[in-house]
C-alpha positions in Angstrom: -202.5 -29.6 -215.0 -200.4 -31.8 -212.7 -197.3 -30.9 -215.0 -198.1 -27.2 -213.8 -198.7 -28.5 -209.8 -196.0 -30.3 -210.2 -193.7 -27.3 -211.6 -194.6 -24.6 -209.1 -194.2 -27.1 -205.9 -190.5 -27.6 -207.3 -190.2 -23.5 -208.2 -191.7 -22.6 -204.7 -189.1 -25.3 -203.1 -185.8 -24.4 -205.2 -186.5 -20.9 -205.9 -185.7 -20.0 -202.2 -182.0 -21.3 -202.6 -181.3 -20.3 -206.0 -182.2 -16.4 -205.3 -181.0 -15.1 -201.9 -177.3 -14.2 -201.8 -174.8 -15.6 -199.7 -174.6 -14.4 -196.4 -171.2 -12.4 -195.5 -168.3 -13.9 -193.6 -169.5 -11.2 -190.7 -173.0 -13.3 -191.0 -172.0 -16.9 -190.3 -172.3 -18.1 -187.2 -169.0 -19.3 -185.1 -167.0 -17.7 -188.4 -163.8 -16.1 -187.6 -163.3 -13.9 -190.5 -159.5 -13.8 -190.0 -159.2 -17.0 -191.0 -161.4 -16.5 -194.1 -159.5 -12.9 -194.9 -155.8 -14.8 -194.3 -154.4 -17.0 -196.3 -150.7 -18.2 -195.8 -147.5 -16.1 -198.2 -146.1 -18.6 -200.8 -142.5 -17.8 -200.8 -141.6 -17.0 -204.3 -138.5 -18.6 -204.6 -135.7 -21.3 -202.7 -134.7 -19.2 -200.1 -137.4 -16.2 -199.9 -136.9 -13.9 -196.5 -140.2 -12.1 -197.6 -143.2 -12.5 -194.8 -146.0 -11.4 -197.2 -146.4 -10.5 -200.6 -145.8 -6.7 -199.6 -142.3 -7.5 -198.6 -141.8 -9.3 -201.7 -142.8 -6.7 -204.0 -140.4 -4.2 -201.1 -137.4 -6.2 -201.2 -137.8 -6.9 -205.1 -137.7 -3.4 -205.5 -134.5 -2.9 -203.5 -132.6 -5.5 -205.3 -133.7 -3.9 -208.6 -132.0 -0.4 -207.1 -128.8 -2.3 -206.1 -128.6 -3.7 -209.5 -129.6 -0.6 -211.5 -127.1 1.4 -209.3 -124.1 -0.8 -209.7 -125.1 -0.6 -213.1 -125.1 2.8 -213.2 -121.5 3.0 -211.5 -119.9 0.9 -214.6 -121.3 3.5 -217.2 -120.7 6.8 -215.5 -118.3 6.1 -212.6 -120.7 7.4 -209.6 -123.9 6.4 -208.5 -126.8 7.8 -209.3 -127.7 11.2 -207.2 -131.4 10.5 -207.7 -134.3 7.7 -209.1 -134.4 9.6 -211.7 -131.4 8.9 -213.2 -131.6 5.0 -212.4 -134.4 4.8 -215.3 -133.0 3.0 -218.2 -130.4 1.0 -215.9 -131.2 -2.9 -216.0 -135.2 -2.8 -215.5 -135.6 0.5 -213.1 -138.3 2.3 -215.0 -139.9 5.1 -214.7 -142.9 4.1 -212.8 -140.0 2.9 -210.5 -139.2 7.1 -209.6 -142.5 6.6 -207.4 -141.8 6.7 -203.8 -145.3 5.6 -202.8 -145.2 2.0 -203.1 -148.2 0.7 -202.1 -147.7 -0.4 -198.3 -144.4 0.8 -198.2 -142.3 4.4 -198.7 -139.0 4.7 -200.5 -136.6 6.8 -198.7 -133.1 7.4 -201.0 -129.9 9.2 -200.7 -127.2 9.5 -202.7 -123.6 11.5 -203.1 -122.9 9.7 -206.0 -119.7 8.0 -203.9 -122.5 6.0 -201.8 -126.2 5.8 -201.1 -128.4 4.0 -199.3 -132.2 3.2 -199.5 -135.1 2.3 -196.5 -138.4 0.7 -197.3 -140.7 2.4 -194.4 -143.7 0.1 -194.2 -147.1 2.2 -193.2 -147.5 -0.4 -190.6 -145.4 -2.5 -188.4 -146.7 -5.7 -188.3 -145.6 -9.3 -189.0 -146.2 -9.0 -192.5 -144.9 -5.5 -192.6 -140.8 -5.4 -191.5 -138.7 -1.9 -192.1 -135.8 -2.6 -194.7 -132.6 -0.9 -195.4 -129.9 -1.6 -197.5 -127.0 0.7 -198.3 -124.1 0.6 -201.4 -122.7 -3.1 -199.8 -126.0 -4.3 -201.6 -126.7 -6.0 -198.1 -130.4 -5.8 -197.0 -130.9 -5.3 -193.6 -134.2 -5.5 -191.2 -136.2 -4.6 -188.2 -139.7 -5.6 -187.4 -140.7 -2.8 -185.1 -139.0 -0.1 -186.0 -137.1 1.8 -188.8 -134.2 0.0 -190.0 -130.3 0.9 -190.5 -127.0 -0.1 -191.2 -126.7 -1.0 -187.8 -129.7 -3.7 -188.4 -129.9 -7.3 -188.9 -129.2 -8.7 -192.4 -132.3 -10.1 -194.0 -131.6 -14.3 -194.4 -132.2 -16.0 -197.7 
């Protein structure tokens, strides 16, 4: 009998803890949830320009472009008119033909003697720069507003 007494004061003391669900960030008292939801970008490599992980994944797809396009000028003496045709080059895939890319749109030209390529971010923000890069390979920038050839380069 004291066995039992002694089992239901520690259920009726424990159980209270081990059943009701954390409260969310919005809950806590003095929390600033933008610290909670933020965390810091971890540059990928020696050297990365990217601000965030969505620039990384933007500026990863332009170099893949540039490469699958001067690619695509050894084999067939023009670059390529359209995405399309970049699949197969280096590692463009088809996926790659996509022009939603998450937080960013691909906008792409090409006459086949030159082309150029802009990464228009859905949001201008510090984690969220406008990109551009033409047939020079160069990648340029702006931070509030689209970006040209006429922009700053991007530093590595």
């Amino acid at each position: 009998m004291k066995r039992a007494r002694h089992f239901a004061l520690i259920a009726a003391l424990l159980l209270p803890h081990i059943c009701l669900p954390e409260p969310a960030l919005s809950e806590v008292e003095g929390a600033d949830v933008g610290l909670f939801a933020q965390t810091a970008y971890q540059p990928k490599f020696p050297g990365d320009p990217a601000h965030s992980d969505a620039e990384a994944a933007a500026l990863g797809y332009m170099r893949t472009v540039a490469s699958a396009q001067r690619e695509y000028k050894k084999r067939h003496g023009a670059y390529a008119k359209t995405l399309r045709e970049l699949v197969g080059s280096v590692s463009f895939t088809r996926r790659m033909i996509k022009t939603d890319r998450g937080d960013y749109t691909v906008k792409f030209q090409s006459t086949g003697k030159d082309y150029w390529l802009a990464m228009v971010p859905r949001q201008f923000d510090a984690a969220h720069r406008a990109f551009y890069m033409d047939d020079s390979g160069v990648i340029r920038a702006e931070a509030d507003k689209l970006a040209t050839k006429e922009s700053p380069p991007v530093k590595s």
